[in-house]
VOMAR-351330 format. One line per field, with one value per residue (C-alpha): residue number from 1; x, y, z. Coordinates in nm, 3 decimals, padded with zeros to 5 digits. Each point is the difference from the previous one (the first is absolute). Example, Ala and Ser with C-alpha at 12.3 -4.5 7.8 and 13.67 -1.06 7.14 Angstrom:
<recs>
k c(1 2)
u c(01.230 00.137)
v c(-00.450 00.344)
w c(00.780 -00.066)
</recs>
This chain:
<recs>
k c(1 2 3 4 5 6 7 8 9 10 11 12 13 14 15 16 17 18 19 20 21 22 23 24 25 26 27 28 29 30 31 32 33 34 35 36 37 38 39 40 41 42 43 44 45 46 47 48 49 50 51 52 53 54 55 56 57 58 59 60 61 62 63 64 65 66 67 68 69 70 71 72 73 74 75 76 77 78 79 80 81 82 83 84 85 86 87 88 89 90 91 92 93 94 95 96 97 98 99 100 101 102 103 104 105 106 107 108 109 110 111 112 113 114 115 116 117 118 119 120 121 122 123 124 125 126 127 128 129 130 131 132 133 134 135 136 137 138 139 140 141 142 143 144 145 146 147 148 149 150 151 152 153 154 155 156 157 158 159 160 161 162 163 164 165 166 167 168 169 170 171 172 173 174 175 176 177 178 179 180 181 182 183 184 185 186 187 188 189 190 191 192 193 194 195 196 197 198 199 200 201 202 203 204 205 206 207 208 209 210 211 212 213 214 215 216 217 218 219 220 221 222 223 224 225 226 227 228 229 230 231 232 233 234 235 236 237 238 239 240 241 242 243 244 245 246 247 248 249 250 251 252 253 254 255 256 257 258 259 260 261 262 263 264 265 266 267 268 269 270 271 272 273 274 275 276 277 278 279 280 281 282 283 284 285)
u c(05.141 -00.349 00.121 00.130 -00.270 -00.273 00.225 00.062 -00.421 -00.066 00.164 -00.113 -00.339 -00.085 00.244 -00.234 -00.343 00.116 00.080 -00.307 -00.243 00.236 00.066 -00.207 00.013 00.217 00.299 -00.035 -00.001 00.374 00.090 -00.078 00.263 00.290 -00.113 -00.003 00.301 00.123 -00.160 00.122 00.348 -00.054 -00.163 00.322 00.192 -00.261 00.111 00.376 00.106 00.317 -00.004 -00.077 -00.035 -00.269 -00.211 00.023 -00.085 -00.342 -00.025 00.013 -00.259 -00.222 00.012 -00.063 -00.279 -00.186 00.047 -00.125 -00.275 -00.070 00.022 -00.183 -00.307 -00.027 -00.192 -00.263 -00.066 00.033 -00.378 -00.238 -00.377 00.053 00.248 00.371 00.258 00.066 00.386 -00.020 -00.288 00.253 00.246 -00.161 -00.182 00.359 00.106 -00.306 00.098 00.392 -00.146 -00.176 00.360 00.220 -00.259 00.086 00.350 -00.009 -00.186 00.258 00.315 00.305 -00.121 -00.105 00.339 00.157 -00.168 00.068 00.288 00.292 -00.218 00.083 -00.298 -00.249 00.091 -00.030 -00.351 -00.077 00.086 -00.169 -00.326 -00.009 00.143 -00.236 -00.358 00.079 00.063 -00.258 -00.294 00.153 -00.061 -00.351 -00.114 00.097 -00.156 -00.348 -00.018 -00.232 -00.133 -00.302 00.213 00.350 00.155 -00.171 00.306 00.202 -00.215 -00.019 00.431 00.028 -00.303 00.224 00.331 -00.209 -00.097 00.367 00.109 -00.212 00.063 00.358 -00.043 -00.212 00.245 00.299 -00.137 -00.174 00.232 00.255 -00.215 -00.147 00.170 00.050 -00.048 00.215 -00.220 00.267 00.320 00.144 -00.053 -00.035 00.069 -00.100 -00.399 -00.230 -00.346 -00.122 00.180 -00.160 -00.372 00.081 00.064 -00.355 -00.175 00.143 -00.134 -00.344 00.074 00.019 -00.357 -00.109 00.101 -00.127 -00.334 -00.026 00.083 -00.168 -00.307 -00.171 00.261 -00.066 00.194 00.043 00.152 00.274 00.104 00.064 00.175 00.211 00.069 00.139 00.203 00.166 00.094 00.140 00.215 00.103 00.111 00.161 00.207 00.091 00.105 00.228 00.181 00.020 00.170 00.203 00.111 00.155 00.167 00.149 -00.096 -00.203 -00.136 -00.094 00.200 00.113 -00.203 -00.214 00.112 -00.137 -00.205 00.267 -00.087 -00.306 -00.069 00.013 -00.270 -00.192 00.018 -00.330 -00.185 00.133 -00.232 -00.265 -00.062 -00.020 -00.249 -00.244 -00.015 -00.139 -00.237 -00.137 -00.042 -00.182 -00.186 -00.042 -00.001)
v c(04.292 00.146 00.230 -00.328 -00.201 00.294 00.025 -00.359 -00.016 00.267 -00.165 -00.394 00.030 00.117 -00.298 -00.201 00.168 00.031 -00.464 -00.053 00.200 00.046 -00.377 -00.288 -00.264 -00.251 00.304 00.104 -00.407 -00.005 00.332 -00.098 -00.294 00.284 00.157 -00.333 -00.107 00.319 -00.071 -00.375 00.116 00.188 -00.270 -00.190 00.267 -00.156 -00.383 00.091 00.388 -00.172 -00.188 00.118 -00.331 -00.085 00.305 -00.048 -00.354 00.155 00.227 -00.206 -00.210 00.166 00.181 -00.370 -00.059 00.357 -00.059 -00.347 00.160 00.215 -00.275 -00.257 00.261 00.207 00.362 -00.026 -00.379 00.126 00.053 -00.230 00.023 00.167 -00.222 00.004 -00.192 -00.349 00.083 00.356 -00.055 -00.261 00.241 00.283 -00.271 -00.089 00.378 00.019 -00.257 00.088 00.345 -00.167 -00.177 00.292 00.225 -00.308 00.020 00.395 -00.033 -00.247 00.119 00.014 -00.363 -00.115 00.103 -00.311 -00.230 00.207 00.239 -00.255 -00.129 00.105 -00.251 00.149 00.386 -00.089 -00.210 00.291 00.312 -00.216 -00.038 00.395 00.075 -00.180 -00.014 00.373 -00.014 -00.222 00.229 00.310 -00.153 -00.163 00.336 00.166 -00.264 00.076 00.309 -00.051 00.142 00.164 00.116 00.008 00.130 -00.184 -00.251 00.334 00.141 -00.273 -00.015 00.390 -00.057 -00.277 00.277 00.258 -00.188 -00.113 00.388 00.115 -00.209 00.048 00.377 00.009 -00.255 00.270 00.306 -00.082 -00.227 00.236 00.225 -00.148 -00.339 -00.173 -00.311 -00.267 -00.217 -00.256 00.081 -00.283 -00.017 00.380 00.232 00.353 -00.144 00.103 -00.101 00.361 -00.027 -00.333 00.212 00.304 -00.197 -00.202 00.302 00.177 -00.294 00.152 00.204 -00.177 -00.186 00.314 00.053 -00.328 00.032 00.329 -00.173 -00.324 00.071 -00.292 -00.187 -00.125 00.266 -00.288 -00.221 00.239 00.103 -00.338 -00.086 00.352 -00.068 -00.386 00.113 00.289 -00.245 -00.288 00.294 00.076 -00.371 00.017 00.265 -00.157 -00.308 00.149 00.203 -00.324 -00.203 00.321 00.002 -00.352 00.048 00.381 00.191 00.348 00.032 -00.308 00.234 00.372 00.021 00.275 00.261 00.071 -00.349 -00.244 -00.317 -00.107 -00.243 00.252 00.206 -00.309 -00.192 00.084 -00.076 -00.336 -00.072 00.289 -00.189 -00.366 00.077 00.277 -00.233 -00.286 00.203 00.143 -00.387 -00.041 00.268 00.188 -00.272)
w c(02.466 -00.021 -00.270 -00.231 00.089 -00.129 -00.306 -00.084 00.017 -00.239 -00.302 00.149 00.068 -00.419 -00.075 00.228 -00.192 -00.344 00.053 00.177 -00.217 -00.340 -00.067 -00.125 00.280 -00.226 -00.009 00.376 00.070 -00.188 00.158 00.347 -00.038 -00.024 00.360 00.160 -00.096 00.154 00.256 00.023 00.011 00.290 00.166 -00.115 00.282 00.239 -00.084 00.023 00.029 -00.114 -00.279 -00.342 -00.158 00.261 -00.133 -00.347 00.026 00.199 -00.251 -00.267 00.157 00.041 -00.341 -00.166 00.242 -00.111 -00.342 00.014 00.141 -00.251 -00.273 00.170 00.065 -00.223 00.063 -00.155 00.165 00.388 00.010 -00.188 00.059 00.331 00.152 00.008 -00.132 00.208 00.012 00.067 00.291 00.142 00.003 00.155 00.294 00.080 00.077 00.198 00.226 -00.038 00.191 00.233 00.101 -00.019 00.243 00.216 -00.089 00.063 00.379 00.089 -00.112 00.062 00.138 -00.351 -00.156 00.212 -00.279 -00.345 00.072 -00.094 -00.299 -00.331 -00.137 00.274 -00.102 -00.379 00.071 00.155 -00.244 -00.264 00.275 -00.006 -00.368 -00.254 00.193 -00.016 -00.412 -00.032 00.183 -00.176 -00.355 00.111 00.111 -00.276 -00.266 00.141 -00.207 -00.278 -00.308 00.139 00.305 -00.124 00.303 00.285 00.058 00.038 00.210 00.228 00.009 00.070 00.272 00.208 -00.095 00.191 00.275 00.051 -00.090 00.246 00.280 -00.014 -00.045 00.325 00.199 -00.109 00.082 00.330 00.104 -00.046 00.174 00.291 00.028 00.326 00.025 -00.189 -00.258 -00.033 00.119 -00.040 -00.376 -00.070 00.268 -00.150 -00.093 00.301 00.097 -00.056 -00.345 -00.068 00.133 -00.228 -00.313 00.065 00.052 -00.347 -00.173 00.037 -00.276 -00.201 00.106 -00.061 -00.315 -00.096 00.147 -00.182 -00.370 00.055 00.278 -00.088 00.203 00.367 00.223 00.291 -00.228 -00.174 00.322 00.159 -00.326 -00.007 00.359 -00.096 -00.271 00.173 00.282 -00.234 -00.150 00.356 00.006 -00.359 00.150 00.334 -00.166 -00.236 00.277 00.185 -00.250 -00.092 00.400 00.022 -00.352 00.179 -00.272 00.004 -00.357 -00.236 -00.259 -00.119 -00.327 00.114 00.148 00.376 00.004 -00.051 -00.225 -00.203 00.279 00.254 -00.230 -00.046 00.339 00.119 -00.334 -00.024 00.280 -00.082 -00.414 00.099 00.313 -00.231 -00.267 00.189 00.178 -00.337 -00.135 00.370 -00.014 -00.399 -00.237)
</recs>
């Protein structure tokens, strides 16, 4: 497994450079509408495992609500004299507090399942709760890049990547290797406290690789916000593999080899984008 997943990394992660720092915003906004509706079809397994006609009709869904998206905001419209978009700040404020409910969701399962589990309406509300704040925060990120700094919105996407990439390195490795004590069993039974410790503590890394390329920076206040985003991924993840348990399925999809599906390679960002970019409004612009 270790072996596919190393493999299946090598020829994704220049995929994953080559979109973020290759393409003008207005192509990676169009792009980004294929993965999701990967994506949404595997969240389509999570609505019914059963019914094909119930994910398509997800997936289609949410394909017209991206594109809308992207026709109704253009790229080069997200930011306008320092402030975002109306539509595209709603968005991203409702997957803030969409996060904020599934944590709650997450601490109290399998209780919470009584009230959504049955619900083919609840699971879709809430696939499209995780799906397009995600999309949206991807593209806004990426549309900060400007002439005199062409690459800053990249930047700022690969820094949330590494924070998420790092965390769940660190949770893997010491988890696997000193692991005791069940995180949430209920919801995910391999994930451990000390794996939950380990990935927090690998984040500072990456602090220190951002306090080395950008000193001028407050070192209090990047690791406060490192430490926030590495524990909404944590939730990202938790809440996949809870909605993943009551559906009875292991892997969102088979797509890539050794992770599973795009949603199982993107779970914990779909928390990790949505949080980073409202703490940047809060705290950078």
């Amino acid at each position: 497994m270790l072996k596919q997943r190393i493999i299946t990394a090598i020829w994704l992660i220049p995929l994953v450079f080559g979109a973020i720092f290759g393409l003008p915003t207005e192509y990676f906004s169009w792009a980004l509408v294929g993965v999701f509706l990967i994506a949404a079809k595997e969240w389509g397994r999570i609505i019914d495992s059963r019914c094909e006609m119930t994910q398509w009709s997800f997936t289609v869904t949410i394909g017209v609500l991206l594109a809308a998206l992207n026709i109704l905001v253009p790229t080069d419209e997200i930011w306008l004299r320092g402030m975002m978009h109306p539509i595209f700040l709603g968005v991203i404020l409702i997957g803030g507090f969409w996060w904020f409910i599934s944590f709650i969701m997450v601490l109290s399962f399998p209780k919470s399942a009584r009230f959504w589990e049955k619900s083919h309406m609840l699971k879709s509300m809430f696939g499209q709760l995780t799906l397009i704040p995600c999309f949206v925060s991807l593209i806004s990120l990426k549309a900060l890049s400007t002439q005199a700094s062409p690459y800053y919105g990249g930047l700022l996407v690969l820094l949330v990547m590494l924070v998420v990439w790092a965390t769940d390195s660190g949770a893997y490795f010491v988890g696997k290797r000193f692991g005791k004590r069940k995180l949430m069993p209920n919801v995910s039974p391999a994930k451990t406290i000390e794996g939950l410790l380990g990935g927090l503590l690998t984040t500072m890394i990456v602090v220190a690789g951002v306090m080395y390329f950008s000193p001028e920076q407050e070192l209090g206040l990047v690791i406060g916000v490192t430490l926030f985003i590495a524990l909404a991924s944590a939730v990202g993840d938790l809440s996949e593999s809870m909605f993943k348990r009551v559906a009875k399925i292991k892997d969102s999809g088979t797509i890539l080899p050794g992770h599973g599906g795009v949603l199982d390679r993107i779970d914990s960002l779909t928390a990790a984008l949505p949080v980073f970019t409202l703490i940047y409004i809060a705290f950078w612009m």
